[in-house]
C-alpha positions as CSV (number, residue, x, y, z in Angstrom):
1,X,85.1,153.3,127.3
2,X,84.4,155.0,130.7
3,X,86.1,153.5,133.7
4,X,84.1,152.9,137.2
5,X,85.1,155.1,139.6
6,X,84.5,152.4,142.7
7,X,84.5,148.7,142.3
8,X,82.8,146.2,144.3
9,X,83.5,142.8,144.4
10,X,80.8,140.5,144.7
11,X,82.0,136.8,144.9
12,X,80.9,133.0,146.0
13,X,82.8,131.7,149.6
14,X,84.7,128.7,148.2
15,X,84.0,125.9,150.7
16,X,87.4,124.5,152.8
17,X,86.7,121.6,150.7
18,X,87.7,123.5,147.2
19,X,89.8,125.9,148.8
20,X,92.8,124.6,146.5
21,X,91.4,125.0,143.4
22,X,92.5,129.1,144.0
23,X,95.8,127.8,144.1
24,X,95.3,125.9,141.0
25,X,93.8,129.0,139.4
26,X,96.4,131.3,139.9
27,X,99.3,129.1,138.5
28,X,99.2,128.6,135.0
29,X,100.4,124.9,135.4
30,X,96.5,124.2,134.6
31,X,96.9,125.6,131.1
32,X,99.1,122.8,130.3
33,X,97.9,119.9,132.4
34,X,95.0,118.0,130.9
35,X,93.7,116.9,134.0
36,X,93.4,120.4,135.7
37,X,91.3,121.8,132.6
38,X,89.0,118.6,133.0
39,X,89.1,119.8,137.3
40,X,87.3,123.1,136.6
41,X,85.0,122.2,133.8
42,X,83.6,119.2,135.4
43,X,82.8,122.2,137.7
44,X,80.6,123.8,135.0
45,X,80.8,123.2,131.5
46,X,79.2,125.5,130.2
47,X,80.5,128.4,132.3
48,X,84.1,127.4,131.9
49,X,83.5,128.3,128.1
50,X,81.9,131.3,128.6
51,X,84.1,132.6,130.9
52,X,87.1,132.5,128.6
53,X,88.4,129.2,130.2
54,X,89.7,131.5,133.1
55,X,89.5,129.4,136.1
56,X,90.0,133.1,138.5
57,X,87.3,134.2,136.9
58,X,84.5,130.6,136.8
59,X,85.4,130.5,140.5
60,X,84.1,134.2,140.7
61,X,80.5,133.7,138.8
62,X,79.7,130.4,139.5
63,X,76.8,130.0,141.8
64,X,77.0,128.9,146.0
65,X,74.5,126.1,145.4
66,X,76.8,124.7,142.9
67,X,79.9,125.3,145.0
68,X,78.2,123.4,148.1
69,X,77.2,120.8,145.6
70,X,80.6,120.0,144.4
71,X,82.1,119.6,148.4
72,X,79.7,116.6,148.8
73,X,80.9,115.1,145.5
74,X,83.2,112.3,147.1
75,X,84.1,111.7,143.4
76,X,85.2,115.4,142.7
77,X,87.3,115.6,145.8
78,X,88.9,112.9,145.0
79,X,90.0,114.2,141.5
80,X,90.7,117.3,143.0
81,X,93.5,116.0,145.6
82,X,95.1,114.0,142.8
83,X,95.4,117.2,140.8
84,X,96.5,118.7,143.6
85,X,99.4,116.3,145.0
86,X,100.3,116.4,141.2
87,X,101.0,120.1,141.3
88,X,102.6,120.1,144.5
89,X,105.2,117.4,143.2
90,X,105.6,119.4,140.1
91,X,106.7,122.5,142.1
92,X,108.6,121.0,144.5
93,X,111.0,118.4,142.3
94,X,114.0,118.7,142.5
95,X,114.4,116.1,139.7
96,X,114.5,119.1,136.7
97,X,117.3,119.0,134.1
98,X,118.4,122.6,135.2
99,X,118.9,121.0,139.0
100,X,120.3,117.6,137.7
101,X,123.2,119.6,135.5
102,X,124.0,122.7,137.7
103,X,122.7,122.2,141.1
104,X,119.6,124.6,143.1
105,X,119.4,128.2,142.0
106,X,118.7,130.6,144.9
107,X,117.6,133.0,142.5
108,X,116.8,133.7,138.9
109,X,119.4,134.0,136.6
110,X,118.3,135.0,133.3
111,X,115.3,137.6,132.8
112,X,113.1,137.5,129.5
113,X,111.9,140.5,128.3
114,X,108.9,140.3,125.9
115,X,106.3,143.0,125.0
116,X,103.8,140.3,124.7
117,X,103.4,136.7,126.5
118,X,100.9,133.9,125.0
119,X,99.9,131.9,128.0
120,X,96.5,131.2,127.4
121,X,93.0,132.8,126.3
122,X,92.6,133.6,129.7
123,X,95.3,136.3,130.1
124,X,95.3,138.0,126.9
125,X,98.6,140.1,126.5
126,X,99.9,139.0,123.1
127,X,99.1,139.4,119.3
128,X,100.9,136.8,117.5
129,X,103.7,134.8,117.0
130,X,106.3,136.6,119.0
131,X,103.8,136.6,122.0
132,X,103.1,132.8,121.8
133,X,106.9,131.8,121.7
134,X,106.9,134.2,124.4
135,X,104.6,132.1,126.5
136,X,106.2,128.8,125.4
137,X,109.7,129.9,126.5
138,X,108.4,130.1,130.3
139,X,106.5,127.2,130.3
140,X,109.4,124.8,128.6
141,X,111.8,126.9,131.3
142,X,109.1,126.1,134.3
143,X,109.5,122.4,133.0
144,X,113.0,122.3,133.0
145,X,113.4,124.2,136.4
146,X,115.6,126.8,134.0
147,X,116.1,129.9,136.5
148,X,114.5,132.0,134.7
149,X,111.8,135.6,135.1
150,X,109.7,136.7,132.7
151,X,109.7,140.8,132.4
152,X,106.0,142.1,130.3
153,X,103.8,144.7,130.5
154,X,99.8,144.3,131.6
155,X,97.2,146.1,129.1
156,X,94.2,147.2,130.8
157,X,92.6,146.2,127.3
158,X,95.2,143.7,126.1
159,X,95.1,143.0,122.0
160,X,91.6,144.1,120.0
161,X,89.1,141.8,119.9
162,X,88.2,141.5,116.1
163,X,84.7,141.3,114.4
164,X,84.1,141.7,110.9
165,X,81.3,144.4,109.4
166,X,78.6,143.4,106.8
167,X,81.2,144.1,103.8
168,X,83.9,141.4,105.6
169,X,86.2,144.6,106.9
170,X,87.8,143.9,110.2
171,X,86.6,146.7,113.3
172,X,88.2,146.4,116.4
173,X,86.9,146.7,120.0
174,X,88.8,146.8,123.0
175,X,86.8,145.4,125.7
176,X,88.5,146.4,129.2
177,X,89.9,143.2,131.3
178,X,88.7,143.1,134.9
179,X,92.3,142.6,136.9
180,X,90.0,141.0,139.2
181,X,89.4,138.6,137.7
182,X,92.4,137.6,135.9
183,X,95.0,135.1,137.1
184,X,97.6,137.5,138.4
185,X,98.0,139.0,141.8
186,X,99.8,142.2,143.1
187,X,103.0,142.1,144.4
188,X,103.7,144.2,148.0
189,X,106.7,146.0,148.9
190,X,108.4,145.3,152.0
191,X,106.5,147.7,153.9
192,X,103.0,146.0,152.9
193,X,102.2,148.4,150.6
194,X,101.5,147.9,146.5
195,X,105.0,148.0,145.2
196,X,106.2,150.3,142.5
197,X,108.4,152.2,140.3
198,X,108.9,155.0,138.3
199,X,111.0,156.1,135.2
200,X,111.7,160.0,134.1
201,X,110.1,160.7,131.0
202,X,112.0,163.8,129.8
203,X,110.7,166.5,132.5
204,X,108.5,163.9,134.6
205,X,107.7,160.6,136.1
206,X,105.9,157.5,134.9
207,X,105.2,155.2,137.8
208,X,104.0,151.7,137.5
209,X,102.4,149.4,140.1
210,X,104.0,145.7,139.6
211,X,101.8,142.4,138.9
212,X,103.2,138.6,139.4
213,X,101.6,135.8,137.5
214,X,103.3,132.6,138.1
215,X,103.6,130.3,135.3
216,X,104.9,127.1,136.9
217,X,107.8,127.2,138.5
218,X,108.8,130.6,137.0
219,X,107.8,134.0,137.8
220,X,106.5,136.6,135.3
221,X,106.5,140.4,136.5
222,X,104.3,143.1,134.4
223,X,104.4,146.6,134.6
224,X,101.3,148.5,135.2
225,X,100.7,152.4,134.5
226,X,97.1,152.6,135.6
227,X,99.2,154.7,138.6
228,X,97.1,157.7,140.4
229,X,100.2,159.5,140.3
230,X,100.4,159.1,136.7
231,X,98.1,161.9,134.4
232,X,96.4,162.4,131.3
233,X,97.9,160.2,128.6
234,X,100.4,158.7,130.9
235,X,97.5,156.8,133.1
236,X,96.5,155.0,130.0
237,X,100.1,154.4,128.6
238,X,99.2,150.1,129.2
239,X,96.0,150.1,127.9
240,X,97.0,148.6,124.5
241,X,99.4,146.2,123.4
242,X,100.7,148.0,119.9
243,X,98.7,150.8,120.5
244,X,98.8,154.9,120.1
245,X,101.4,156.4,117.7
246,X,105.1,157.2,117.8
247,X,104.9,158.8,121.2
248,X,103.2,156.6,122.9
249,X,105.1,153.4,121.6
250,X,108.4,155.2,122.7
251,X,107.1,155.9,126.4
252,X,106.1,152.0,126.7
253,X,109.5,150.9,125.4
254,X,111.3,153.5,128.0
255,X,108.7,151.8,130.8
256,X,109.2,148.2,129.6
257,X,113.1,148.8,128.8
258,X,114.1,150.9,132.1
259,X,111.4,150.1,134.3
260,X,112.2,146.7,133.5
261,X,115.1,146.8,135.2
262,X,114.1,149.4,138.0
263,X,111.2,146.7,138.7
264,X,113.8,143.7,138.8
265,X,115.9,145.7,141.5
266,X,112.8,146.5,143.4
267,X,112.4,142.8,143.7
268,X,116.0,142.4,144.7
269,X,116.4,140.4,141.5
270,X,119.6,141.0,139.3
271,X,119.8,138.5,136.7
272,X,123.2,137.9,134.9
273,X,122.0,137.3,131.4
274,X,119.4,139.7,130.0
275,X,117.3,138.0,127.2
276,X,115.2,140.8,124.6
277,X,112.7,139.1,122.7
278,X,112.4,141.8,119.7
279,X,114.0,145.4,120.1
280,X,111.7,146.7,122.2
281,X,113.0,145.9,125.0
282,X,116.6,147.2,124.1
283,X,116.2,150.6,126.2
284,X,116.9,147.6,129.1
285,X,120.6,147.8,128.3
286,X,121.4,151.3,128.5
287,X,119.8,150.9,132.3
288,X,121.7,148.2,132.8
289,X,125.1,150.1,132.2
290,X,123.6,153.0,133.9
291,X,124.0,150.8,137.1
292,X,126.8,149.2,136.7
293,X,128.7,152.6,135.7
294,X,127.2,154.0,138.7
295,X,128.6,151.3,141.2
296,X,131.7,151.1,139.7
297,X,133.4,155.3,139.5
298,X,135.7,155.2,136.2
299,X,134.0,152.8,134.1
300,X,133.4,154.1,130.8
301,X,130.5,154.1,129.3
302,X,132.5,151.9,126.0
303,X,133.4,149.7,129.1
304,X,130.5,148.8,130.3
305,X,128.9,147.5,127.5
306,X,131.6,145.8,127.0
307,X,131.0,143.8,130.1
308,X,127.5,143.8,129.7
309,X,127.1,143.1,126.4
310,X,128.9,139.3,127.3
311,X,125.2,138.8,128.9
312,X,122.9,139.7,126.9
313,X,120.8,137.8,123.9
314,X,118.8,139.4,121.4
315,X,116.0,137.5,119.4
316,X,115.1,139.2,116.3
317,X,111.4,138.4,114.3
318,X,110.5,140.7,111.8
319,X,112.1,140.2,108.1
320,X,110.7,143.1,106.5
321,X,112.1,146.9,107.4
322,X,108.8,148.2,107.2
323,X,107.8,146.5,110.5
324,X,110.6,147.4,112.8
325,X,110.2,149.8,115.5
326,X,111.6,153.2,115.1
327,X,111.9,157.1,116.4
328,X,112.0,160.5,115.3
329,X,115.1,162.0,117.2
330,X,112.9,164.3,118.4
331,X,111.0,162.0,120.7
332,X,114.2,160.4,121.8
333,X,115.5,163.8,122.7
334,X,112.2,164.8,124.5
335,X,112.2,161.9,126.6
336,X,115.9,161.0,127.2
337,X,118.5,163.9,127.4
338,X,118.5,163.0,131.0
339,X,120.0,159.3,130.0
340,X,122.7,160.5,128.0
341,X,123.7,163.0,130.7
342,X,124.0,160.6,133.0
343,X,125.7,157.5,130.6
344,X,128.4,160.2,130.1
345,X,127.7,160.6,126.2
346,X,127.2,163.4,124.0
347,X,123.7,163.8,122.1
348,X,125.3,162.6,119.3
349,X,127.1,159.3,120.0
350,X,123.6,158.6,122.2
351,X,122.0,159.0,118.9
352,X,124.5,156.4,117.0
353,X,123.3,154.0,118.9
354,X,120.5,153.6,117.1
355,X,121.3,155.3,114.2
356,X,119.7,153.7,111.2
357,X,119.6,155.4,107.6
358,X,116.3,155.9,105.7
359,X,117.3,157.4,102.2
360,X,117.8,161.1,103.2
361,X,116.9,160.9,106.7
362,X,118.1,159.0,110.0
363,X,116.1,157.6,112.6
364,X,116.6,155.9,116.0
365,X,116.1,152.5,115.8
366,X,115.0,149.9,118.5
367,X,116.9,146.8,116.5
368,X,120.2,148.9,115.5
369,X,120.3,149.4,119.2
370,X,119.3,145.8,120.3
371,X,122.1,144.5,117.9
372,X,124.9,146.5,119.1
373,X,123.9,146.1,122.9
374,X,124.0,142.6,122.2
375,X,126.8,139.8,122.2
376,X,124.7,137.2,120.4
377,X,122.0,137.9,118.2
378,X,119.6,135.2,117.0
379,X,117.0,134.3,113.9
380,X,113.9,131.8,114.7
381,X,115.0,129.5,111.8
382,X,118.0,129.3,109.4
383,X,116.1,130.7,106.2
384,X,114.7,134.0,109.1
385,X,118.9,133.8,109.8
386,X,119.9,134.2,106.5
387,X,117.5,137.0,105.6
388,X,118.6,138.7,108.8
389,X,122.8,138.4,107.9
390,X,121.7,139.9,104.3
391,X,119.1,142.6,106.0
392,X,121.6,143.6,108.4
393,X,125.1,143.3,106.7
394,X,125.0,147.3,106.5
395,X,126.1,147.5,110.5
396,X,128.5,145.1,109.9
397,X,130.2,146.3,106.5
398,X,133.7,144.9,107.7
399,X,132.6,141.4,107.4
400,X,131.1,139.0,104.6
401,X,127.3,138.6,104.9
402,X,127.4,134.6,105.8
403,X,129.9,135.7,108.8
404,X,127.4,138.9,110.2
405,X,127.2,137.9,114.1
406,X,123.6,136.7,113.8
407,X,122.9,132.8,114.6
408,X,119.1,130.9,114.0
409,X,117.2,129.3,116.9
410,X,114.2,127.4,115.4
411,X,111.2,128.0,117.3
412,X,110.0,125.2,119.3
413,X,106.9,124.6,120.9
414,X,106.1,124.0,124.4
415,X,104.8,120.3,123.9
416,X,102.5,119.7,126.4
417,X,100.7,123.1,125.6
418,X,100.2,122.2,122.0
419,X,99.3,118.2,122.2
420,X,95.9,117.4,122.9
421,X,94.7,115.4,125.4
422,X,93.3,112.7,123.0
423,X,96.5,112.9,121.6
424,X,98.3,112.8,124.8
425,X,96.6,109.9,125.7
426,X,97.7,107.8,122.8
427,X,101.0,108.4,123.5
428,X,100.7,107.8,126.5
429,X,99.4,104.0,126.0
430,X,102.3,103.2,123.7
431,X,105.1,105.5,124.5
432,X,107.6,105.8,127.1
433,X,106.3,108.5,129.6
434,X,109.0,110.6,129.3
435,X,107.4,111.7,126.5
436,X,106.2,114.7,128.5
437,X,109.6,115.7,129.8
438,X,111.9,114.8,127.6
439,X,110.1,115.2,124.2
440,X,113.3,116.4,122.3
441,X,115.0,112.6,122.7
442,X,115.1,111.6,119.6
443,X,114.5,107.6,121.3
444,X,111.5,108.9,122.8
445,X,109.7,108.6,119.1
446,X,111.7,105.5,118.5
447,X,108.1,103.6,119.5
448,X,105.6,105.8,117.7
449,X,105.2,103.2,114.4
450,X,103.6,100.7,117.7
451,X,100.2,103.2,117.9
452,X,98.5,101.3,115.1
453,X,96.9,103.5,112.0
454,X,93.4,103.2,113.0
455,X,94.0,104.5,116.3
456,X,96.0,107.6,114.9
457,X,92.9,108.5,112.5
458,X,90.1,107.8,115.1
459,X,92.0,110.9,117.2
460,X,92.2,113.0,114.4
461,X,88.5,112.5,113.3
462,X,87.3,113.2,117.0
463,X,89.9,116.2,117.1
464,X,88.5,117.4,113.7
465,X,84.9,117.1,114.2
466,X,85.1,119.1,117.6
467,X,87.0,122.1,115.0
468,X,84.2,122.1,112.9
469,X,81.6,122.4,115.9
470,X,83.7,125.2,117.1
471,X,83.8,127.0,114.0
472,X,80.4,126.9,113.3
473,X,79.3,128.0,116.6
474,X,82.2,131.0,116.0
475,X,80.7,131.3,112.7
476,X,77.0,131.7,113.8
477,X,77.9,134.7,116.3
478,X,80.3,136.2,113.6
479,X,76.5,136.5,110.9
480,X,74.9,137.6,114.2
481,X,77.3,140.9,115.0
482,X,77.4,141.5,110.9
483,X,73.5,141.8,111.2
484,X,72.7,138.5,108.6
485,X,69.2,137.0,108.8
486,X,68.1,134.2,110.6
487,X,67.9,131.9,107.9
488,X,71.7,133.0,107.1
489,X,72.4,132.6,110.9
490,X,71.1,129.2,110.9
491,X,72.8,128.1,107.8
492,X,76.0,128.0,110.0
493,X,75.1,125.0,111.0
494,X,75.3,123.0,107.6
495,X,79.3,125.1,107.1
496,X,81.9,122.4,106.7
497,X,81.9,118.5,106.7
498,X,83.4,117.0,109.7
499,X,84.7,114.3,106.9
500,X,86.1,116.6,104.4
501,X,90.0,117.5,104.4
502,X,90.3,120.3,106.7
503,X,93.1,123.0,105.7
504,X,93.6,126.1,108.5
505,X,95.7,129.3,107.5
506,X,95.8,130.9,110.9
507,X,97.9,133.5,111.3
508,X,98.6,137.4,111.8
509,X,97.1,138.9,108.7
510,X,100.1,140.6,107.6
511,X,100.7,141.0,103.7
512,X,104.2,139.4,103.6
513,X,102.6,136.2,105.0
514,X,100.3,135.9,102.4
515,X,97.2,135.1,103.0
516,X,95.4,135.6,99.6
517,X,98.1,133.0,97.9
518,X,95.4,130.8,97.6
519,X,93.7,132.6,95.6
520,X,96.4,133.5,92.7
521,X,94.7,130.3,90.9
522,X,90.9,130.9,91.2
523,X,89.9,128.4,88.7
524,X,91.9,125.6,89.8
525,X,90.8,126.3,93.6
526,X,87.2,126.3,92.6
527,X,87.4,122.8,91.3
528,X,89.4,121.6,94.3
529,X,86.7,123.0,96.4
530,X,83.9,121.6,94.3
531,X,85.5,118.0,94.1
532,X,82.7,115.9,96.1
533,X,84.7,112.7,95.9
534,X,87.8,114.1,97.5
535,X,86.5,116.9,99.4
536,X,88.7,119.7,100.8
537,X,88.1,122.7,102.9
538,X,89.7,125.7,104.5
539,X,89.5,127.7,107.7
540,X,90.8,131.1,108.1
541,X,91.9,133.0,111.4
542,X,93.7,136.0,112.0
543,X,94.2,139.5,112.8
544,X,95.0,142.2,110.8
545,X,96.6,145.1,113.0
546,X,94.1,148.7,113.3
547,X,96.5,150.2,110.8
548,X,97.6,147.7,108.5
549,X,94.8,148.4,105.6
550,X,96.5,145.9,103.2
551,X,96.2,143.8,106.0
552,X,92.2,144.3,106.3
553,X,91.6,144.9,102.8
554,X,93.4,140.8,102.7
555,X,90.5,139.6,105.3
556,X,87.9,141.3,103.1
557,X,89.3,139.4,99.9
558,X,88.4,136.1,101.7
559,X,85.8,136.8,103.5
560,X,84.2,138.3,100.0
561,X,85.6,134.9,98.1
């Protein structure tokens, strides 16, 4: 897709009256306050939805009249300075656990570096999993006034969009995101100018221009290559999330990884505890040591990590080898001779650092790397920590496989992202309200058996019918793009009972997580489905990535079934 050359911006004048609501929009303390969302969609329903439920952007398209409307609407101001006196307590308690425990941090000190943050639909730089947990770690550390950054990248494209052809095969477009309307905003240097960096790639520079989006209380920073001193293939190394091959992963990971850091400098931010969500981050270390080698003369390179290696975590995801993220020695000696050099190592002990052996060949690997840079390693539950021990006992051959140096964190979720607001109000009636802020107290619950039954189901009804409308207006626009008649278009509607039991598979369509399970026993599903006096039904969602063909070829088998 072709790039304009000059952009205009063509927008509404926000009245004084509604002059917060940019505020609002840019911190993504809406995303998780049920009050906010119902803010900007009381502005306009139905453009709320169809601008991705991306308050930047609705405030950008929606029209003057309506705007001048809405400052007469006594009622509408007056929801709109609760909301607002509610945000402005939020960011300004000091009443947070973090400040409770240890007392006022001046500055961040822990940085989180993840190739992919799940925020919301509105700022789309994730896939999966890794990203939302991502996303949930910054909002739960916003909450609990943790002193925290977040460290990403920002895709001109982001993730594919997926649409399925007339044979149920996932295609892939990648629409390009408007930064203009997005809720991020640059970051200037000192001397009013964009603020940058740049990172040697073998024999020259990438540079980066650095975005902010704030997420609460906490800060995240993504790096941005879509540089004018940056050429060719370099100018488009953040288009995709996961995208291009080998050599293109490796020059993100050097730019996330080393420009990570460069950009946390630039912003006169020097965490003490580094935090790599996945290995592709782990370049981040090696800068780090670079530094502190270089402000301290006589430090070895063995030293230094050492020292370093004391603060910094390492959260490892994927359980199967095939998925882990790898180079050809080639690459890592295209692009980083001048690293070694300059660490103080030869070309071979640079390369044991990720040295990982594949039958008759080595390559580097990001995780190898990640694990030895690291002085705690952690699993996202204790059956992912036992696979991990046994899948990486190899590096550790001096010590039983129950005592290899990796622990389990089970994922959590960032409750008040992932409780509805019918939900939230019913606990809300019955429970105690810190609920909201202190929903891992096990004597929060203690009062949960008060909400009566009926109560319970009536949310879940309302909560299930609103799925169903959702997935059959999804559905219809699906059996447009695949080219399907009208009368197949309009039997969309009549998909799914709004009474039935509703089963939902939604996940990354990866084989090892098994999608097709369900359909090892055909006959016995078949009756299941056909059962009219208990009725069940299923909904699938999920991507397969461009090049995982198993992957697709699983979509098809459902789609097909």
């Amino acid at each position: 897709m072709i790039r304009p050359v000059t952009t205009v911006e063509v927008s509404p004048k926000l009245p004084p009256e509604l002059k917060p609501l940019l505020d609002l929009a840019y911190n993504l303390r809406w995303s998780w306050d049920h009050e906010s969302v119902e803010l900007f969609r009381r502005l306009d329903g139905e453009l709320w939805i169809s601008s991705n439920y991306n308050p930047v952007w609705m405030l950008g398209l929606i029209s003057q009249q309506t705007l001048d409307a809405v400052a007469r609407d006594t009622s509408f101001l007056n929801q709109l300075k609760r909301v607002v006196e509610g945000f402005n307590e939020y960011m300004t308690s000091a009443d947070t656990w973090y400040e409770r425990t240890h007392g006022k941090a001046e500055k961040p000190h822990i940085a989180y570096f993840s190739m992919e943050f799940g925020l919301t639909t509105a700022l789309q730089t994730y896939s999966g999993g890794l990203g939302v947990l991502a996303g949930d770690h910054l909002k739960s550390a916003s909450d609990l006034g943790l002193p925290l950054v977040g460290v990403g990248m920002l895709y001109q494209e982001g993730y594919f969009q997926q649409y399925l052809n007339q044979d149920g095969y996932q295609q892939e477009s990648y629409p390009i995101n408007d930064y203009a309307n997005l809720p991020i905003r640059p970051v200037m240097g000192a001397d009013g100018k964009r603020l940058e960096i740049s990172v040697p790639l073998g024999k020259v520079n990438v540079y980066a221009y650095v975005w902010k989006v704030a997420v609460g209380r906490v800060n995240l920073y993504l790096l941005d290559a879509n540089h004018p001193l940056n050429s060719g293939d370099l100018y488009n190394l953040t288009d995709r999330l996961y995208g291009g091959d080998r050599r293109t992963r490796i020059q993100q990971e050097i730019l996330f990884g080393i420009g990570g850091i460069r950009m946390l400098e630039a912003l006169n931010l020097r965490p003490q505890v580094i935090h790599m969500n996945e290995g592709h981050s782990a370049f981040s270390a090696l800068e780090r040591i670079r530094i502190f080698m270089k402000e301290n003369p006589g430090v070895t390179f063995d030293e230094a990590r050492n020292i370093l290696a004391t603060a910094s975590v390492y959260t490892i995801h994927t359980p199967v080898s095939a998925g882990l993220e790898r180079f050809g020695y080639d690459l890592i000696d295209e692009y980083l001779t001048w690293l070694w050099q300059e660490l103080g190592l030869t070309r071979d002990q640079f390369h044991d650092l990720g040295r990982e052996r594949m039958g008759t060949y080595t390559l580097f690997s990001m995780p190898v790397m990640a694990l030895k840079m690291s002085a705690a390693t952690n699993a996202v539950s204790k059956l992912h920590g036992d696979v991990s021990q046994q899948m990486w006992q190899w590096l550790f051959p001096e010590v039983p496989q129950t005592e290899v140096p990796i622990q389990h964190v089970t994922n959590g979720v960032h409750v008040k992202t992932w409780v509805s607001r019918d939900m939230a109000s019913l606990f809300d009636r019955y429970l105690d309200p810190s609920w909201r802020t202190n929903a891992a107290e096990e004597s929060v619950w203690n009062e949960v058996d008060r909400i009566p039954d009926t109560e319970i189901w009536r949310v879940h009804e309302r909560r299930r019918a609103r799925l169903v409308a959702f997935a059959r207006t999804r559905l219809k626009e699906q059996l447009v793009r695949r080219g399907m008649s009208q009368a197949e278009v309009e039997s969309a509607e009549e998909v799914l009972n709004p009474e039935a039991l509703t089963i939902g598979f939604a996940r990354r369509f990866a084989t090892y997580k098994r999608a097709t399970l369900l359909f090892r026993d055909p006959v016995r599903l078949e009756r299941m489905l056909n059962n009219f006096d208990r009725p069940v039904q299923f909904i699938f969602a999920g991507k397969a990535h461009p090049h995982d063909q198993p992957g697709k070829e699983f979509i098809r088998q459902v789609v097909k079934f």
